[in-house]
DRENDO-1510 file (C-alpha; in Angstrom, 1 decimal, always signed):
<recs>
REC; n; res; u; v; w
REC; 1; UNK; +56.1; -14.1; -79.7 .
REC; 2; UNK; +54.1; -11.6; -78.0 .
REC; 3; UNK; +52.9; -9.9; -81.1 .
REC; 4; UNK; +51.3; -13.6; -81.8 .
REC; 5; UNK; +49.6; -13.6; -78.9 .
REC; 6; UNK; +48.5; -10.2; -78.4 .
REC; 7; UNK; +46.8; -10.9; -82.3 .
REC; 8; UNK; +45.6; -14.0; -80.9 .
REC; 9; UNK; +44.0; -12.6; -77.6 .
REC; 10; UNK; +42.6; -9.6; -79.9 .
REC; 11; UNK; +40.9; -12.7; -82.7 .
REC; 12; UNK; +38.9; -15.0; -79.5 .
REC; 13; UNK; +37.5; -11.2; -78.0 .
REC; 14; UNK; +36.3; -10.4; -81.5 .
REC; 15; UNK; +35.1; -13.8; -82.3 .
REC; 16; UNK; +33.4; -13.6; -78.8 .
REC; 17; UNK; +31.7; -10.3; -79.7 .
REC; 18; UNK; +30.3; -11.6; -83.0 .
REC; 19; UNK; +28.8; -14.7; -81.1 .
REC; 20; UNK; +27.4; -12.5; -78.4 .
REC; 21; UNK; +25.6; -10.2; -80.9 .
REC; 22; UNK; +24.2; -12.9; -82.6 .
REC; 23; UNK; +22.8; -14.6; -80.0 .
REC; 24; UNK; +21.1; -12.0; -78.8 .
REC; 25; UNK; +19.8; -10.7; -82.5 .
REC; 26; UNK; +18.6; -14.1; -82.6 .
REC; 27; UNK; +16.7; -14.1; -79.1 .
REC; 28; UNK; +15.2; -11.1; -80.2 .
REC; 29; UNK; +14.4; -12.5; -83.9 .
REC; 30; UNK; +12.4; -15.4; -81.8 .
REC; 31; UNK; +11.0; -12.7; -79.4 .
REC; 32; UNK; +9.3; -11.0; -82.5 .
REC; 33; UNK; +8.3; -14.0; -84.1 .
REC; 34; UNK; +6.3; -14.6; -80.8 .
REC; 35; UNK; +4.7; -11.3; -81.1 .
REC; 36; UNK; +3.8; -12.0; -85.0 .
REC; 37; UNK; +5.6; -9.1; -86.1 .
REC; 38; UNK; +7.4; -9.9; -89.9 .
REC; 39; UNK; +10.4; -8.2; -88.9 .
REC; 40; UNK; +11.6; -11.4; -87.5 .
REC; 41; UNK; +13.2; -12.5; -90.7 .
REC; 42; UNK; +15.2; -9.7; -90.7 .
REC; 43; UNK; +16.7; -10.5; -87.3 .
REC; 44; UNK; +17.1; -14.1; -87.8 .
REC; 45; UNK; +19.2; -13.6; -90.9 .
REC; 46; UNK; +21.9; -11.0; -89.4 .
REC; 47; UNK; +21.7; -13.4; -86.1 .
REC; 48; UNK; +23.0; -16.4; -88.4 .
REC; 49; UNK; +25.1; -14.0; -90.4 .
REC; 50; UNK; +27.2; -13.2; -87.3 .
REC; 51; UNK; +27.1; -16.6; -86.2 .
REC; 52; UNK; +28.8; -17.5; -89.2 .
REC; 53; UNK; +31.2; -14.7; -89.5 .
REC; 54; UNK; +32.6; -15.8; -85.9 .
REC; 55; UNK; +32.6; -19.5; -86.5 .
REC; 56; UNK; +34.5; -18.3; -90.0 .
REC; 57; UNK; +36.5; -15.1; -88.5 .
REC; 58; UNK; +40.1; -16.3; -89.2 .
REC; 59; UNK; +39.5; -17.5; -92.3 .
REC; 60; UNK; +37.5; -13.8; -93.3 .
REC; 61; UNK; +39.8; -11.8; -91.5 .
REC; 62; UNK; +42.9; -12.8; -93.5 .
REC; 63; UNK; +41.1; -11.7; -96.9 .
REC; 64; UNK; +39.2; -8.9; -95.3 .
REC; 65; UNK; +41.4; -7.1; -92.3 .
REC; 66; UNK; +38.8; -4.7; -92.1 .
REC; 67; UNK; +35.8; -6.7; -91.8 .
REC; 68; UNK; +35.3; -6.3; -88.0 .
REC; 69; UNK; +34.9; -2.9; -88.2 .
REC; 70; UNK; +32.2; -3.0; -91.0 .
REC; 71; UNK; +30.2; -6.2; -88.4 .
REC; 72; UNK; +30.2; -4.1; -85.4 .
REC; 73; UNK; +29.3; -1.4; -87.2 .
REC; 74; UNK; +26.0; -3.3; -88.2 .
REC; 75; UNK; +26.2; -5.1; -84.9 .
REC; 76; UNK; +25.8; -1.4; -83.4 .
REC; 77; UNK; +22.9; -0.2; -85.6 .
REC; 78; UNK; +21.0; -3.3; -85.0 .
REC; 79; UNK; +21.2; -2.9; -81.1 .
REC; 80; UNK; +19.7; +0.7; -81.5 .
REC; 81; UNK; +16.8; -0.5; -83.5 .
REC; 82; UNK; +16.0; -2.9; -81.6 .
REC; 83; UNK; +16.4; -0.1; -78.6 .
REC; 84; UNK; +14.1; +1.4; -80.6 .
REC; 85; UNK; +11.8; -0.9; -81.0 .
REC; 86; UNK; +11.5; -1.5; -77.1 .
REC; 87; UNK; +11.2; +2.4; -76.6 .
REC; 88; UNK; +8.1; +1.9; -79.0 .
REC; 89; UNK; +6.1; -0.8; -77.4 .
REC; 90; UNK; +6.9; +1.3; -74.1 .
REC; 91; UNK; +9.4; -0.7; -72.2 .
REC; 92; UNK; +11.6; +1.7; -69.3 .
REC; 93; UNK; +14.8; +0.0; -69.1 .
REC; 94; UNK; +15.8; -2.4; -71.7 .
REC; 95; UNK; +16.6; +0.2; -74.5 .
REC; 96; UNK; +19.0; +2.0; -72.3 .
REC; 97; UNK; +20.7; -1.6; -71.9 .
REC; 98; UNK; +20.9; -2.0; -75.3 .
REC; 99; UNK; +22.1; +1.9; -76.2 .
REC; 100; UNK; +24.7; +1.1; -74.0 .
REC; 101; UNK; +25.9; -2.1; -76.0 .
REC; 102; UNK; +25.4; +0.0; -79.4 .
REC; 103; UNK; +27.6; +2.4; -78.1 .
REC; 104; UNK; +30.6; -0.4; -77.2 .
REC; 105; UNK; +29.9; -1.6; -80.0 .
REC; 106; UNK; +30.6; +1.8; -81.7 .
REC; 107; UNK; +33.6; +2.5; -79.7 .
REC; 108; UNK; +35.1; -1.1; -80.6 .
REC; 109; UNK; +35.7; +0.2; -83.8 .
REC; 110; UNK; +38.0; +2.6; -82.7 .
REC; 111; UNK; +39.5; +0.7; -80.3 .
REC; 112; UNK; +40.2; -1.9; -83.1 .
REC; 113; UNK; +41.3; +0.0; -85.9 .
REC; 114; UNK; +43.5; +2.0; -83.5 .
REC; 115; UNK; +45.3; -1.5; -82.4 .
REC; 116; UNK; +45.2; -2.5; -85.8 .
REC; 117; UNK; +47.5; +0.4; -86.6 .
REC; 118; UNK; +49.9; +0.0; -84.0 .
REC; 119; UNK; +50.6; -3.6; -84.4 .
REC; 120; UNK; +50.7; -3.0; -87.8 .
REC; 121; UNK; +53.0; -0.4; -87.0 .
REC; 122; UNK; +55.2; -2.9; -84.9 .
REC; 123; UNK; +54.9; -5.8; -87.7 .
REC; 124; UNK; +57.1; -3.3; -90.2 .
</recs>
């Protein structure tokens, strides 16, 4: 019983996560369109491809356990280059925000995969 809802509570944080992330990809896909940068495309696609991933996450996550891992991975790499990106136009603060969320995004993976063990671990 509380294995089910740990896995349960641990499935609606990720899910959160992924629509989070997209969101903001996708405020910042709009924010470059504004700008008339082409990049924008880029940025609107992996916004709508986590969208989709969390609107689709159980169904993904019982073929592919290790999918998370691989999103926030790419979750994380997109927050740095769009840190980048602010660093570049010459903007003080925002990057540091968004270092920040690359590196929780980073360290989910950890903290994930290291759950993942253990309640695999408990499940045999």
């Amino acid at each position: 019983m509380a294995f089910n809802k740990l896995k349960e509570k641990r499935n609606k944080l990720k899910k959160f996560a992924h629509i989070f992330a997209g969101l903001v990809i996708l405020i910042h896909s709009y924010e470059r369109y504004e700008n008339g940068h082409s990049t924008y495309l880029f940025f609107a696609f992996a916004g709508f491809v986590f969208l989709t991933v969390a609107i689709f996450h159980h169904q993904i996550e019982n073929k592919y356990p290790k999918i998370d891992s691989v999103f926030f991975l790419i979750e994380g790499l997109l927050s740095f280059i769009v840190s980048y990106e602010y660093f570049h136009v010459g903007k003080k603060i925002i990057p540091f925000l968004y270092i920040f969320a690359g590196l929780l995004q980073i360290f989910s993976i950890y903290l994930f995969s290291k759950k993942l063990t253990k309640l695999n671990k408990i499940k045999e």
